[in-house]
VMD Tcl script that draws the C-alpha trace (Angstrom):
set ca {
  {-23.26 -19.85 -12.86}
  {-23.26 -22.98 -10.80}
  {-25.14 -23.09 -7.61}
  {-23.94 -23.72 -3.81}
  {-20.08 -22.24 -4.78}
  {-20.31 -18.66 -4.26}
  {-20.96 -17.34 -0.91}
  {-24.19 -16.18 0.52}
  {-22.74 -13.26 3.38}
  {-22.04 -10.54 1.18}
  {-22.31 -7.28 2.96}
  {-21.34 -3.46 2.52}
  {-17.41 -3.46 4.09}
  {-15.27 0.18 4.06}
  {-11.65 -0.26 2.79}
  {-9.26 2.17 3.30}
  {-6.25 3.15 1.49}
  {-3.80 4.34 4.42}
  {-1.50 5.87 1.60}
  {-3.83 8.42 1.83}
  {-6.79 8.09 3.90}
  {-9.47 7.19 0.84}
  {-12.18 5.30 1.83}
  {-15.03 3.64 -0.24}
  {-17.32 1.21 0.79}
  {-18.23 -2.24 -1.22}
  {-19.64 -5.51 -0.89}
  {-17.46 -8.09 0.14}
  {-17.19 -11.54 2.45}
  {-14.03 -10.32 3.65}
  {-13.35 -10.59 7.78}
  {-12.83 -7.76 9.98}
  {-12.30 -6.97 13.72}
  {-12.25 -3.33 12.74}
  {-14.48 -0.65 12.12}
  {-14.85 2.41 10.78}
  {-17.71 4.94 11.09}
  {-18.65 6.64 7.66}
  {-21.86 8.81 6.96}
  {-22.97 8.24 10.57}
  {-23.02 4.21 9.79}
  {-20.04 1.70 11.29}
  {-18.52 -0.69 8.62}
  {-16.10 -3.55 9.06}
  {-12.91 -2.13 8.23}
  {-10.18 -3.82 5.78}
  {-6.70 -2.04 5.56}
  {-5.23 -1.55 1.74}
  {-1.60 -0.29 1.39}
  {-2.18 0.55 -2.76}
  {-5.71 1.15 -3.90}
  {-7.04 2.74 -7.38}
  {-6.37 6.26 -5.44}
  {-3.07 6.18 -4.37}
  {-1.63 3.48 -7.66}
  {0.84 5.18 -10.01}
  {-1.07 3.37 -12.91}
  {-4.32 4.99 -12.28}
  {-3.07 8.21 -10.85}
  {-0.43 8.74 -13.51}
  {2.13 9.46 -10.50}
  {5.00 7.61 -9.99}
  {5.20 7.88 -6.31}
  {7.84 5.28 -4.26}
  {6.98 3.00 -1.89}
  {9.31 1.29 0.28}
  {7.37 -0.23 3.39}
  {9.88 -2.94 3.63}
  {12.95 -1.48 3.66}
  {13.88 -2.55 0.44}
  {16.14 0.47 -0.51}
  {18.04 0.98 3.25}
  {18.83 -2.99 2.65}
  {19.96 -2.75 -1.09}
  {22.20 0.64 -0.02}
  {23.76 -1.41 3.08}
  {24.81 -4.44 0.87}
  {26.26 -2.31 -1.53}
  {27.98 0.34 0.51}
  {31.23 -1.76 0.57}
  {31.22 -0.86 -3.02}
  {31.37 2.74 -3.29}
  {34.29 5.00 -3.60}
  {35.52 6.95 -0.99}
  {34.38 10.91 -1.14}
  {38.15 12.21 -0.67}
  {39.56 9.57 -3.52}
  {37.16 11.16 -5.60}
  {38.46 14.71 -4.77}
  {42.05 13.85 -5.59}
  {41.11 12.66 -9.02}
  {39.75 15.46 -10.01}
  {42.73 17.59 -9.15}
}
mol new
graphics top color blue
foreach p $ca { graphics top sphere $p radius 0.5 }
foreach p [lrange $ca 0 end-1] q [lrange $ca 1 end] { graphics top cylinder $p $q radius 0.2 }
display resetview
């Protein structure tokens, strides 16, 4: 490895997956104004939305996530193009 381009202030930092409330605790350089108490001992916290607990490729789940409002948007847009419910009744009469 070359010398002087990886950083020196490793230290032991909690993330936590707020899917579902899994924490585990690593090294990293990562920033924090958070903390989080675990075991007694206070870590800097960093926030994960997906982690290897809550992923659908390592959990074998397929769960949806929509913390954008992806879907609500995509429905609005497209509303204009659905039929109406009482056209559909007289069809089928």
């Amino acid at each position: 490895m070359k010398k002087g381009i990886h950083p020196e202030n490793y230290r032991l930092v909690a993330f936590k997956d707020m899917g579902n409330d899994d924490v585990f605790i690593t090294k990293s350089t990562a920033e924090s104004n958070e903390t989080i108490e675990v075991d007694g001992v206070e870590y800097p916290l960093i926030k994960l939305e997906i982690s290897r607990t809550s992923h659908p490729f390592y959990t074998g789940k397929a769960k949806l996530i929509d913390t954008a409002g992806r879907i609500d948007k995509f429905r609005s847009k497209y509303k204009k193009f659905q039929k109406p419910a009482k056209a559909e009744e007289e069809t089928k009469e």
